[in-house]
C-alpha positions as CSV (number, residue, x, y, z in Angstrom):
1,X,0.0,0.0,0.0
2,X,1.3,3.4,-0.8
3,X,-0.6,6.2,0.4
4,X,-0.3,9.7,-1.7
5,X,-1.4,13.0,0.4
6,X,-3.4,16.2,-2.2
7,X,-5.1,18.2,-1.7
8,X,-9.1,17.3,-2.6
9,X,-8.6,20.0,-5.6
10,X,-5.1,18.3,-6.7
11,X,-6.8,15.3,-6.6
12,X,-9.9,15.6,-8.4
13,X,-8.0,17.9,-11.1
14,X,-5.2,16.1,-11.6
15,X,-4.4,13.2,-10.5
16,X,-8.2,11.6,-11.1
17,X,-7.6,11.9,-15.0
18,X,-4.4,10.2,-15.0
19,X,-5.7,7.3,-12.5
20,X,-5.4,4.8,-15.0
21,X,-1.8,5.6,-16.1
22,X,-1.1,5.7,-12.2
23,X,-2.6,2.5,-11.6
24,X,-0.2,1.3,-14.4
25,X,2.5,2.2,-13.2
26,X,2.0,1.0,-9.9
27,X,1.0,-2.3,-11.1
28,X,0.0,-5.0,-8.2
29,X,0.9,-2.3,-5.3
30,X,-2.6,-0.7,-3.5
31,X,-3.0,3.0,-3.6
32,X,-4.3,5.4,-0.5
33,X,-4.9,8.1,-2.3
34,X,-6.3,10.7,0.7
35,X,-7.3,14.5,1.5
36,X,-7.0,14.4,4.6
37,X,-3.9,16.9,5.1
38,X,-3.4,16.5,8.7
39,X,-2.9,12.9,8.3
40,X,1.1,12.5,8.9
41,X,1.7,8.8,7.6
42,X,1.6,9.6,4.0
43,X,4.5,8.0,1.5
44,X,4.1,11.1,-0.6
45,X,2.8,14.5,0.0
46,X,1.8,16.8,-2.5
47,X,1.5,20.7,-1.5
48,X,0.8,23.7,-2.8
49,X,2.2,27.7,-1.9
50,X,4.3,30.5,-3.4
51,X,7.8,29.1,-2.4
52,X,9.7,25.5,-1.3
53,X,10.8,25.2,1.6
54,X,14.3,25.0,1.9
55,X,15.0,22.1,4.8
56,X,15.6,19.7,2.1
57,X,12.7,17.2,2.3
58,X,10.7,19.2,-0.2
59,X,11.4,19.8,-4.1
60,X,9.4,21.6,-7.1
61,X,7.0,19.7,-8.3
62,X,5.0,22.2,-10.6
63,X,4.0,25.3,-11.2
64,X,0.8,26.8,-12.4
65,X,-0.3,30.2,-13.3
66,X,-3.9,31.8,-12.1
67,X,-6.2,33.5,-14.4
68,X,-9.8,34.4,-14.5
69,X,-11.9,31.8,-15.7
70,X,-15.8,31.6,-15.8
71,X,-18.3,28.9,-17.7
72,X,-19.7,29.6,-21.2
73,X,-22.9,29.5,-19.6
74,X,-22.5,32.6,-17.4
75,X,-21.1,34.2,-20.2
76,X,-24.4,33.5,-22.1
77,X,-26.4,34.4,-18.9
78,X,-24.5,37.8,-17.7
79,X,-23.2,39.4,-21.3
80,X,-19.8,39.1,-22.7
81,X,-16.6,40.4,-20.3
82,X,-14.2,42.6,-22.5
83,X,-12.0,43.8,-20.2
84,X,-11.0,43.4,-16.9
85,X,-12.3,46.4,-15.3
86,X,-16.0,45.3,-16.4
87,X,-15.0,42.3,-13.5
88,X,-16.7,45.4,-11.0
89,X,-20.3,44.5,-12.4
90,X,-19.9,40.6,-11.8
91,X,-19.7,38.0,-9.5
92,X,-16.3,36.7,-8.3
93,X,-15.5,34.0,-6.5
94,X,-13.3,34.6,-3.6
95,X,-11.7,31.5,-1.6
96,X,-10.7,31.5,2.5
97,X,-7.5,30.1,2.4
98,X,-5.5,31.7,-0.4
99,X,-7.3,34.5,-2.4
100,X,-5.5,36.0,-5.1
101,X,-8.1,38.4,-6.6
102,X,-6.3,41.7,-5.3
103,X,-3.1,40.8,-6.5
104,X,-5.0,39.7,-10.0
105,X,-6.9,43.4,-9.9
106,X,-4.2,45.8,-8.8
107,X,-2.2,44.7,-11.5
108,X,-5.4,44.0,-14.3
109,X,-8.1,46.7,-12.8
110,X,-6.2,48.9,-10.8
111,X,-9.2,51.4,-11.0
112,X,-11.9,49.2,-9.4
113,X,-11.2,47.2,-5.9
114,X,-13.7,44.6,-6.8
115,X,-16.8,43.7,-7.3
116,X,-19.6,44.1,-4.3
117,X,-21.5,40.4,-6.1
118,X,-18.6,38.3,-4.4
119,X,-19.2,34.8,-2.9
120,X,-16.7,33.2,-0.6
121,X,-15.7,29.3,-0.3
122,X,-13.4,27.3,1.6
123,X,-10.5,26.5,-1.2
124,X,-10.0,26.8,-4.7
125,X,-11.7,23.4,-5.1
126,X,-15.3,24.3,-4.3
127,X,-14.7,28.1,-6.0
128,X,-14.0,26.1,-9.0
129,X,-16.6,23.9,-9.2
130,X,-19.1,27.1,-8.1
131,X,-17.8,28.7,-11.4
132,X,-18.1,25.4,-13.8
133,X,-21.9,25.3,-12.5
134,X,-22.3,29.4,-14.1
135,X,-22.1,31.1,-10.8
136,X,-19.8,33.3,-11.2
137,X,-15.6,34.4,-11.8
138,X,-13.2,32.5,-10.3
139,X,-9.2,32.2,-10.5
140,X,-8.7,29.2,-12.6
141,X,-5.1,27.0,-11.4
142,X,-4.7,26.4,-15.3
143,X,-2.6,24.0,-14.9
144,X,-5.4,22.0,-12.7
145,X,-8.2,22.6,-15.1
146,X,-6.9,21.9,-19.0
147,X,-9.4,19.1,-19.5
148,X,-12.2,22.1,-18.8
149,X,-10.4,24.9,-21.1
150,X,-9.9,22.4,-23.8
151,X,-13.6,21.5,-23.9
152,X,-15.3,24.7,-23.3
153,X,-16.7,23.5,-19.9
154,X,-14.9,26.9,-18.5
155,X,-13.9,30.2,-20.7
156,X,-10.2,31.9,-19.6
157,X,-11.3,35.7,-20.0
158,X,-7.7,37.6,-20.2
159,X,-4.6,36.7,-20.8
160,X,-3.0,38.4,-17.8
161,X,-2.7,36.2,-14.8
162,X,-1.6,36.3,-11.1
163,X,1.7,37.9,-10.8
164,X,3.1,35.3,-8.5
165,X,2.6,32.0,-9.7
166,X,1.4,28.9,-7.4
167,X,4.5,26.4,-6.8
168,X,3.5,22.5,-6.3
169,X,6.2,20.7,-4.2
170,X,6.9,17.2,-3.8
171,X,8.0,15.4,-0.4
172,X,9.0,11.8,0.0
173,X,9.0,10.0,3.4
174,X,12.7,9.4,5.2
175,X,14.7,6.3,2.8
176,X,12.2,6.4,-0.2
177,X,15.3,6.0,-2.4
178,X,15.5,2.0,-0.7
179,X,11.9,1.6,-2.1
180,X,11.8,0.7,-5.7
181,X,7.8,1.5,-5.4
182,X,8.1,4.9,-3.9
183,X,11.0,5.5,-5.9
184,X,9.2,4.5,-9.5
185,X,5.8,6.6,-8.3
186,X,8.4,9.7,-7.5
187,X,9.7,9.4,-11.5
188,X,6.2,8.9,-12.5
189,X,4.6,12.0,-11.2
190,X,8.2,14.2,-12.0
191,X,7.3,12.8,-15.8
192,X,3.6,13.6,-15.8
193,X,4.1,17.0,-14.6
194,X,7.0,17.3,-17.3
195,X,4.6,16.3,-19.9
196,X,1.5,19.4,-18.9
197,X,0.0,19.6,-22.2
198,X,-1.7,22.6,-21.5
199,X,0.7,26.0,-22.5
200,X,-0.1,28.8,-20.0
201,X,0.2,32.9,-20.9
């Protein structure tokens, strides 16, 4: 068994496309795959932030830019969005733990502060899903949701994204290098991210 540690966004997002060239590459070994982020026993742990810790145990996995994304359908429903300071008459979708939209704004909109329609969730993950369903603006991980820009699902509305991007780092448990399993599923997910189709900016 080899337990893998995401975030519920990371997982649905990512990893869940790719579970069948995981569960290849894993072959007969069982996989935890949980998002439960205070759970410490994990073999791998997958986080997300603007930096990587230097103590050593952590390395880059990827990187993703932020941009405002919204469904066709609330284009259809609220008129088209030509530029970003037209975001001041709409509803954006604002998220607890790591919102982004005043860095977005102040470099995008500097003349509006926001938009007085905003709704708040918990993470990215239900924000995103809240803007999929036509509710509203969101800031799109696009490296997390190529699958729904390549098939119209969601709409990216500017080219300009977050000026910081969002780093992904990677941390193995104490002597995964004597593991041929952990060692194999570390070259696996370093070649998947290698390989993100989608090309941001």
């Amino acid at each position: 068994m080899v337990t893998l540690q995401c975030s519920p966004g990371f997982a649905s997002r990512w990893i869940s496309p790719r579970l069948m060239r995981l569960r290849r590459a894993l072959r007969d070994v069982s996989l935890s795959l949980t998002t439960n982020l205070t759970d410490q026993r994990s073999d791998i742990e997958i986080t997300c932030g603007y930096g990587c810790p230097s103590d050593g145990e952590y390395e880059t996995f990827m990187t993703t830019e932020r941009a405002p994304v919204c469904s066709a359908k609330y284009l259809r429903d609220n008129g088209p969005i030509q530029y970003p300071s037209d975001l001041s008459n709409h509803v954006l979708l604002h998220e607890y733990q790591r919102d982004e939209w005043k860095f977005w704004l102040s470099t995008a909109a500097p003349e509006i502060s926001g938009s007085t329609k905003a709704m708040w969730f918990d993470d990215a993950y239900s924000a995103t899903l809240a803007a999929e369903s036509g509710a509203g603006v969101v800031l799109g991980h696009l490296s997390l949701i190529d699958n729904e820009l390549r098939n119209g699902k969601l709409v990216r509305l500017f080219e300009q994204a977050v000026p910081q991007k969002t780093i992904y780092t990677l941390r193995m448990k104490r002597n995964w290098e004597a593991d041929p399993v952990l060692a194999s599923l570390r070259n696996w997910l370093l070649e998947e991210s290698s390989h993100q189709s989608f090309s941001e900016g």
